[in-house]
N, CA, C and O atoms as CSV, one atom per row, in Angstrom:
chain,resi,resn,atom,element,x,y,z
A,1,UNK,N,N,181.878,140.400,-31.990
A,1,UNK,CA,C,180.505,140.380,-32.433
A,1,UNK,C,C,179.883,141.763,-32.265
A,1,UNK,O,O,180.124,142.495,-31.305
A,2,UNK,N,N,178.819,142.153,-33.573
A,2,UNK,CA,C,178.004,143.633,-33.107
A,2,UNK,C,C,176.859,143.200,-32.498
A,2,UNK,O,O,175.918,143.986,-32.604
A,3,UNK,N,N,176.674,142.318,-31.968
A,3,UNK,CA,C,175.222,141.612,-32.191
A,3,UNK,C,C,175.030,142.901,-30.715
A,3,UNK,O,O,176.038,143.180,-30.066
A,4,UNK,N,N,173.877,143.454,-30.418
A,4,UNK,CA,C,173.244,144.198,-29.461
A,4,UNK,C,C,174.245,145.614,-29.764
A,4,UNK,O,O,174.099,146.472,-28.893
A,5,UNK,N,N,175.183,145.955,-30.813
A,5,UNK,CA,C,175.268,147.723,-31.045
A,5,UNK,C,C,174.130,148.172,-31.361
A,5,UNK,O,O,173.218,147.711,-32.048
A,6,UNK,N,N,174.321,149.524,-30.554
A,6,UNK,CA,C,173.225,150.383,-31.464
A,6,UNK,C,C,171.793,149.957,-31.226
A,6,UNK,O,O,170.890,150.322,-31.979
A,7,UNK,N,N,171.575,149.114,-30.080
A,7,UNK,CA,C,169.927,148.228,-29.897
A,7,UNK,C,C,169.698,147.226,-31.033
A,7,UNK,O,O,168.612,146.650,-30.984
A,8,UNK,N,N,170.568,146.888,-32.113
A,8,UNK,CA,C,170.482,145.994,-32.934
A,8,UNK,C,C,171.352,144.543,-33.128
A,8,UNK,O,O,172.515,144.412,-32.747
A,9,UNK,N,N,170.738,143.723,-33.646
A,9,UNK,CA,C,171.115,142.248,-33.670
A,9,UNK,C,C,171.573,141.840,-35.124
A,9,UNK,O,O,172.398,141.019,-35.524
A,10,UNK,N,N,170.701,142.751,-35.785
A,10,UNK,CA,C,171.146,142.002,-37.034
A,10,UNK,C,C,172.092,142.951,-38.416
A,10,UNK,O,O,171.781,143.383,-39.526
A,11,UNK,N,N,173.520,142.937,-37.461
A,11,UNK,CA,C,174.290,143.375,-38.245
A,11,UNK,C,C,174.906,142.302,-39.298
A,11,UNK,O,O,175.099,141.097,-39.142
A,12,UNK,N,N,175.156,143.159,-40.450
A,12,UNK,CA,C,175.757,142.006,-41.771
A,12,UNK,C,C,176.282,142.482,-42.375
A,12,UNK,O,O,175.947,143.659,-42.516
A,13,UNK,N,N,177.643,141.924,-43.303
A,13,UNK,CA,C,177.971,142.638,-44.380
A,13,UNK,C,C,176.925,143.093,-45.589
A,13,UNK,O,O,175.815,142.575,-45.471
A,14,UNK,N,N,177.033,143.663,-46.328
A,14,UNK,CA,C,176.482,144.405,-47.545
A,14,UNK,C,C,176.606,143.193,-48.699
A,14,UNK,O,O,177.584,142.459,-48.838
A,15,UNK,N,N,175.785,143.175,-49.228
A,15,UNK,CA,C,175.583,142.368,-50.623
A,15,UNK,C,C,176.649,143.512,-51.414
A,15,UNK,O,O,176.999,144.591,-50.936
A,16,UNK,N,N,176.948,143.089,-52.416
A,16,UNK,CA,C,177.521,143.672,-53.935
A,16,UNK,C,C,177.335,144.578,-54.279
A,16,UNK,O,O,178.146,145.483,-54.477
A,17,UNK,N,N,175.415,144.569,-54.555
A,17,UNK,CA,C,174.872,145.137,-55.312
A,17,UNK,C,C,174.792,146.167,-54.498
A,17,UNK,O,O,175.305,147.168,-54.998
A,18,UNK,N,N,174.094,146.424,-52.813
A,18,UNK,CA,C,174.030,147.210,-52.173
A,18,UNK,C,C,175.019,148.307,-51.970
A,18,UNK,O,O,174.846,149.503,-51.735
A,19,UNK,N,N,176.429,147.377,-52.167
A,19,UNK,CA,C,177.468,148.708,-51.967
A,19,UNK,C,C,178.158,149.624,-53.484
A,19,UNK,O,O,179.011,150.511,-53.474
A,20,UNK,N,N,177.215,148.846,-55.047
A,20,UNK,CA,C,177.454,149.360,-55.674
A,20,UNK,C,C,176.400,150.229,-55.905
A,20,UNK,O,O,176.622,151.168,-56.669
A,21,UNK,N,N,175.166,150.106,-55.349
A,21,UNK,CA,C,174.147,151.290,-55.017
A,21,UNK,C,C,174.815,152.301,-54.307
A,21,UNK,O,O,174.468,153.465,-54.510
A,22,UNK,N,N,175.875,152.009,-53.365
A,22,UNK,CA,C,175.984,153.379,-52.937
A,22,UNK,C,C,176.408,153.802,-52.781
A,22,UNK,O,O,176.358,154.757,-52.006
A,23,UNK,N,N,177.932,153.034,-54.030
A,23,UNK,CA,C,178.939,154.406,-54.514
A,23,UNK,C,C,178.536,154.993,-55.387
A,23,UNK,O,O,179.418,155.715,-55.851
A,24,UNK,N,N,177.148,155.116,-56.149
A,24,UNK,CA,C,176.596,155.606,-57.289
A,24,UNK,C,C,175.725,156.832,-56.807
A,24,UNK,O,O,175.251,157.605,-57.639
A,25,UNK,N,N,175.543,156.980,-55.605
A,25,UNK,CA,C,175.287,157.801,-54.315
A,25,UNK,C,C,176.523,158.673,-53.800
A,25,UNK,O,O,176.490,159.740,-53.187
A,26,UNK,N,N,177.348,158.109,-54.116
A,26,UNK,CA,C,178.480,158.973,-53.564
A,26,UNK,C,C,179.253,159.198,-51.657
A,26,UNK,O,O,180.160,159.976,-51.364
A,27,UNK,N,N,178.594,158.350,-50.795
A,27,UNK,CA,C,178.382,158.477,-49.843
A,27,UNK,C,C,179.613,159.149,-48.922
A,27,UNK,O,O,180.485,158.378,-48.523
A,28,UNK,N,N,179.680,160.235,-48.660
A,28,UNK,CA,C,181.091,160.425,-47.762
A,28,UNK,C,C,180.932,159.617,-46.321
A,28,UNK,O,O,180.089,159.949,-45.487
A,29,UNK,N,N,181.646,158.763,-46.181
A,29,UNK,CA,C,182.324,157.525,-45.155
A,29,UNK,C,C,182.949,158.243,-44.614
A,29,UNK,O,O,183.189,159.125,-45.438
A,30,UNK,N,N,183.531,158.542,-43.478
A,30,UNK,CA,C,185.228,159.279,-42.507
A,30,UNK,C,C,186.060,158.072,-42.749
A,30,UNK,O,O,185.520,157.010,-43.058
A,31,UNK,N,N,186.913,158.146,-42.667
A,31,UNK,CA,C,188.055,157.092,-42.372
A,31,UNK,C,C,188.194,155.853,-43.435
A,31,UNK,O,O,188.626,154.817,-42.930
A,32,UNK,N,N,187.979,155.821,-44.430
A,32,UNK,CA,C,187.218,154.525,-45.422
A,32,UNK,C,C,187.980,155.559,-47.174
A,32,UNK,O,O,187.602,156.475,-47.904
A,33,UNK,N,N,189.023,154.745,-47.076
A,33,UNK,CA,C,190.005,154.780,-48.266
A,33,UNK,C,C,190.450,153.362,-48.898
A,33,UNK,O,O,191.213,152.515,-48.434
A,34,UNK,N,N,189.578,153.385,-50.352
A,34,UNK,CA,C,189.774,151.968,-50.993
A,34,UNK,C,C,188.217,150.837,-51.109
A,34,UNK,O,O,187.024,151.082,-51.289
A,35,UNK,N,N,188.707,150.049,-50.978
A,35,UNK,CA,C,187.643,149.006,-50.864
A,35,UNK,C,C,187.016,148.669,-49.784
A,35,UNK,O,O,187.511,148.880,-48.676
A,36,UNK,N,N,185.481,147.924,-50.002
A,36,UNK,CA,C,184.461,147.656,-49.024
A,36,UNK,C,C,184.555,146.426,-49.330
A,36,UNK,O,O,184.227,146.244,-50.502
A,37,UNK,N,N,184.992,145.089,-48.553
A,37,UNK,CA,C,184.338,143.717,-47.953
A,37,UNK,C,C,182.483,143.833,-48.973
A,37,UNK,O,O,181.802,144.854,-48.870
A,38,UNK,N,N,182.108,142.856,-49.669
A,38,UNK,CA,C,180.866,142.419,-49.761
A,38,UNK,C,C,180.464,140.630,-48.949
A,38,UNK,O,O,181.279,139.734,-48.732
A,39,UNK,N,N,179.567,140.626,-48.779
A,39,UNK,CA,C,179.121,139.716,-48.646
A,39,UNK,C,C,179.427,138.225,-49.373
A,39,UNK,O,O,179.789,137.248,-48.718
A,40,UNK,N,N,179.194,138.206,-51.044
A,40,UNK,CA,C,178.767,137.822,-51.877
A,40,UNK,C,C,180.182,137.137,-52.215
A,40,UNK,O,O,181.186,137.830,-52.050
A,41,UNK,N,N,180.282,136.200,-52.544
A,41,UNK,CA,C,181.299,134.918,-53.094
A,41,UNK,C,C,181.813,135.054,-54.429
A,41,UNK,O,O,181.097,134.856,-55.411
A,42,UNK,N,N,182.976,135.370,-54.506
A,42,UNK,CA,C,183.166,135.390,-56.614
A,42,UNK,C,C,182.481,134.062,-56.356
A,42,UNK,O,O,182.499,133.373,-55.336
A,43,UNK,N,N,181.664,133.794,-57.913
A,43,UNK,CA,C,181.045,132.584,-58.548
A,43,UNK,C,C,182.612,132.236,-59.219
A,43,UNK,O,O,183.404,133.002,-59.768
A,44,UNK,N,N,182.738,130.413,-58.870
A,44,UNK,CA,C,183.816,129.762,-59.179
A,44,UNK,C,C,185.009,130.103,-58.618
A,44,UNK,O,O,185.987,129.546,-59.117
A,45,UNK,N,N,185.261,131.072,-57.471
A,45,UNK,CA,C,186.853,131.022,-56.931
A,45,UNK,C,C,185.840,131.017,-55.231
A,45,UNK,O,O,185.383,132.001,-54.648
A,46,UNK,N,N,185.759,129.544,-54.819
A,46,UNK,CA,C,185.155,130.128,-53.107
A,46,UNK,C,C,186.087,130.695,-52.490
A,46,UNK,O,O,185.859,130.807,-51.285
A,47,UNK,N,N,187.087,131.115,-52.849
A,47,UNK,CA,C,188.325,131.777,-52.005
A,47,UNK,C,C,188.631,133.066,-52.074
A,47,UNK,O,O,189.539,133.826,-51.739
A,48,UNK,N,N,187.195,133.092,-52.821
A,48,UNK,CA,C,187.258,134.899,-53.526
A,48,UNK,C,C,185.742,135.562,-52.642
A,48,UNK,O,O,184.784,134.867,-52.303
A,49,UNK,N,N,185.873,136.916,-52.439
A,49,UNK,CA,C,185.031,137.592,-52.217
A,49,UNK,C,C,184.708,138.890,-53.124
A,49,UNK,O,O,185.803,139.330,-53.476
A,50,UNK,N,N,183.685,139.678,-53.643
A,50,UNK,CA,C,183.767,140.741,-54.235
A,50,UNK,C,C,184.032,142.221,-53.431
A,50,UNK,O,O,183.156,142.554,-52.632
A,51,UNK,N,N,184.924,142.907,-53.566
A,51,UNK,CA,C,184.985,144.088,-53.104
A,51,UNK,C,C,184.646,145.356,-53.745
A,51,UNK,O,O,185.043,145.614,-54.881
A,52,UNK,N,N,184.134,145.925,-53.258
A,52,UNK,CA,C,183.567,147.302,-54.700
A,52,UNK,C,C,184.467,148.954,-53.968
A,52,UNK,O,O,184.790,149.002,-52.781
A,53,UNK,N,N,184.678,149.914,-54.766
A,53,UNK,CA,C,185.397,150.885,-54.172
A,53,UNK,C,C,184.704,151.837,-54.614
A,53,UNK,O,O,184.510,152.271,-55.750
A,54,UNK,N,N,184.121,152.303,-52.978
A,54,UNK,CA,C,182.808,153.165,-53.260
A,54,UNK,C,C,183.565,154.653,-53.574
A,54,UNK,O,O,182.757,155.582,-53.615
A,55,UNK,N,N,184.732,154.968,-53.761
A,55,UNK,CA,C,185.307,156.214,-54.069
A,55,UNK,C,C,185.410,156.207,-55.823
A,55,UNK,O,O,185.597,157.346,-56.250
A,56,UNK,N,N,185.326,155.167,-56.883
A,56,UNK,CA,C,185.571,155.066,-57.804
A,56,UNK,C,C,183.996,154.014,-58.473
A,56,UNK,O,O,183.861,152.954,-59.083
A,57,UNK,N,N,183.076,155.069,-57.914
A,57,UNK,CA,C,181.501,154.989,-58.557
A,57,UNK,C,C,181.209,153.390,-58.675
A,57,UNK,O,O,180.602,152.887,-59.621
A,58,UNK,N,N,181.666,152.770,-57.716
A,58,UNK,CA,C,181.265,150.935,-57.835
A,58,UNK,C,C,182.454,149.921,-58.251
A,58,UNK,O,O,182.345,148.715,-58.032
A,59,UNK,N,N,183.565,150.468,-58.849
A,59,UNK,CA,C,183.884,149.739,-59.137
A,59,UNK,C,C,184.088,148.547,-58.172
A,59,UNK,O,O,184.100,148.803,-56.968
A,60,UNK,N,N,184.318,146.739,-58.755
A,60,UNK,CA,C,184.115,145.861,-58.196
A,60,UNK,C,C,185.499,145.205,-58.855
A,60,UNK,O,O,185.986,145.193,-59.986
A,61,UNK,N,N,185.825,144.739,-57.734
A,61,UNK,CA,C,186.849,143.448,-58.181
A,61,UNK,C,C,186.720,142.230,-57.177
A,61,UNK,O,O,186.240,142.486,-56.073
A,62,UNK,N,N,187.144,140.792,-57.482
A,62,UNK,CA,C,187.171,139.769,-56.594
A,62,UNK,C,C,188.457,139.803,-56.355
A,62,UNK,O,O,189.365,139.783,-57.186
A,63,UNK,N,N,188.546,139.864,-54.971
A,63,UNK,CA,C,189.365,139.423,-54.127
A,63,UNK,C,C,189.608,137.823,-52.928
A,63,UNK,O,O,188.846,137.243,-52.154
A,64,UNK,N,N,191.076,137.612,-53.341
A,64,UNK,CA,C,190.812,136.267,-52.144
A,64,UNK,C,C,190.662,137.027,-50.290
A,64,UNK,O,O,191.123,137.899,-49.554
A,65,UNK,N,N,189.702,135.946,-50.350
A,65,UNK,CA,C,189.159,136.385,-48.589
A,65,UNK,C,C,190.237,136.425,-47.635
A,65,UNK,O,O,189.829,136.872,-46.562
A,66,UNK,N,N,191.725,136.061,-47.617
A,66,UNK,CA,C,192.906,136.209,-46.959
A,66,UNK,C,C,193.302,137.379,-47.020
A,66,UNK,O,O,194.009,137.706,-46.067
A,67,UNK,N,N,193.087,138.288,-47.920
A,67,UNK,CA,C,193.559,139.850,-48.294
A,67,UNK,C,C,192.877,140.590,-47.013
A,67,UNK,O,O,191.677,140.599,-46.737
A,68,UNK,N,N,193.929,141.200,-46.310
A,68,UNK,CA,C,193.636,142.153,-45.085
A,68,UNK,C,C,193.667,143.460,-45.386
A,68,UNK,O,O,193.358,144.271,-44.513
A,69,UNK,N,N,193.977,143.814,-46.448
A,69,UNK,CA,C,193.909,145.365,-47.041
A,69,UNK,C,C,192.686,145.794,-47.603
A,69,UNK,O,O,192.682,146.472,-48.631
A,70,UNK,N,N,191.590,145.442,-46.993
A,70,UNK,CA,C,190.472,145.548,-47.803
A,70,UNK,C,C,189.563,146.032,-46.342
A,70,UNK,O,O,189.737,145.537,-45.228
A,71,UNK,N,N,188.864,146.801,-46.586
A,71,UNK,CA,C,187.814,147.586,-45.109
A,71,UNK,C,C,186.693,146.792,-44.941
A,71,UNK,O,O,186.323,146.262,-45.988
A,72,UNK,N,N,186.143,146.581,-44.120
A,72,UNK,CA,C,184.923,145.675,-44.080
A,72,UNK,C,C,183.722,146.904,-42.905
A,72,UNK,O,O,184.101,147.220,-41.777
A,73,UNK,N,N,182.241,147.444,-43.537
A,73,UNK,CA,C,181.787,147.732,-42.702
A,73,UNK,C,C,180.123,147.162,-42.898
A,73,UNK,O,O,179.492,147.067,-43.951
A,74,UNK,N,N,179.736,146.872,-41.676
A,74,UNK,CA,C,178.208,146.166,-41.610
A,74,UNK,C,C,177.336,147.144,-41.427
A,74,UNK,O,O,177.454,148.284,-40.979
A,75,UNK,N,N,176.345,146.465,-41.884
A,75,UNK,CA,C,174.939,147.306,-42.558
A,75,UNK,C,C,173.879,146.118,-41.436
A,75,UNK,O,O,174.130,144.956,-41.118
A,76,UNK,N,N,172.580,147.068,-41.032
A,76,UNK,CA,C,171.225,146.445,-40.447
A,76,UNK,C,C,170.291,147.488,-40.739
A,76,UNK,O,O,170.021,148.686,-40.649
A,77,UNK,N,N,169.918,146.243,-41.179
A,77,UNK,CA,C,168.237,146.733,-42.071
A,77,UNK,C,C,166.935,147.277,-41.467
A,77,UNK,O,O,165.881,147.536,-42.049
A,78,UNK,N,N,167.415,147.455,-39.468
A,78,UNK,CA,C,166.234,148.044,-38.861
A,78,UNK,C,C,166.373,149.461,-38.614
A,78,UNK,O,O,165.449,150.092,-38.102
């Protein structure tokens, strides 16, 4: 759990949209080659999650949530 990093509680994954905001930003990450974990559920596969690859300006693909090759990092909104 992150719950109390950083003096904060309310860590979460990133919506979709948020992490395709900000490969359109360009953001240099350290260590973060490939895809970002979203939040957000493919619509019609619940076994799917969307991943976006902030090195290749947003792109998004659904992935099943069993896939361990995929980076996951949390975002808080304070």
């Amino acid at each position: 759990t992150l719950d109390g990093l950083g003096g904060r509680v309310d860590w979460r994954l990133p919506s979709k949209r948020e992490l395709m905001d900000a490969a359109q930003a360009s953001p240099n990450i350290p260590d973060l080659d490939g895809r970002l974990w979203s939040r957000d559920t493919a619509s019609g596969a619940t076994g799917n999650a969307w991943t976006v690859d902030l090195g290749r300006a947003g792109s998004s693909m659904s992935m099943s949530k069993e896939d361990d090759g995929v980076w996951a990092r949390c975002v808080s909104d304070s």
